[in-house]
C-alpha positions, 0 to 999 in steps of 0.5 A: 066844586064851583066858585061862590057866587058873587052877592051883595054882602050884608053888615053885621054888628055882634056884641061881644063884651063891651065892645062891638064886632062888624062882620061883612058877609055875602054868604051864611058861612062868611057870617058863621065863620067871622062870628066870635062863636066857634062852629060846635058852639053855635051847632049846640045852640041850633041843637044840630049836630056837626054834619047837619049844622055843616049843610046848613051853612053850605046850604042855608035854604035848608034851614028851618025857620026855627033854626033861623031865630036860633042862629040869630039870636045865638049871633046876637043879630036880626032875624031879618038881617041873616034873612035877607043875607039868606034871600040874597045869597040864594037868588045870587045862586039861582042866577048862576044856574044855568037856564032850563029848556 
């Protein structure tokens, strides 16, 4: 398997309690794993079970837009924060392909 691709990572604020939680995260499954939900908790909150919730954090462009405002708002963090994470992470993908002739 390939290394990740370098991206630009994003900031993430996540209320937990009183307090706040930054996350700083380049891919969808830095942010998952940073966040103070475990991986069933938020596959239960998406309504995924583990193999498809699993794709889509190794695969994010396989979420669907309802997926997406579930993770958000279960994460507690804009939509078009983890939407441009997403972009970002896919076009850093993209770039790494190699060219077709």
């Amino acid at each position: 398997m390939s290394a990740a691709p370098a991206t630009a990572a994003v900031s993430f604020t996540i209320q937990q309690g009183k307090g706040t939680l930054t996350i700083e995260a380049a891919t969808l499954a830095e942010l998952v794993d940073a966040a103070p939900l475990t991986k069933k908790e938020l596959g239960k909150k998406l309504k995924l079970n583990p193999r498809t919730f699993d794709t889509r954090r190794q695969q994010p462009g396989t979420l669907t837009q309802d997926e997406l405002h579930a993770l958000a708002n279960a994460l507690g963090v804009p939509y078009l924060d983890i939407a441009r994470l997403i972009y970002e992470q896919r076009e850093s993908e993209r770039a790494q392909e190699p060219a077709s002739e």
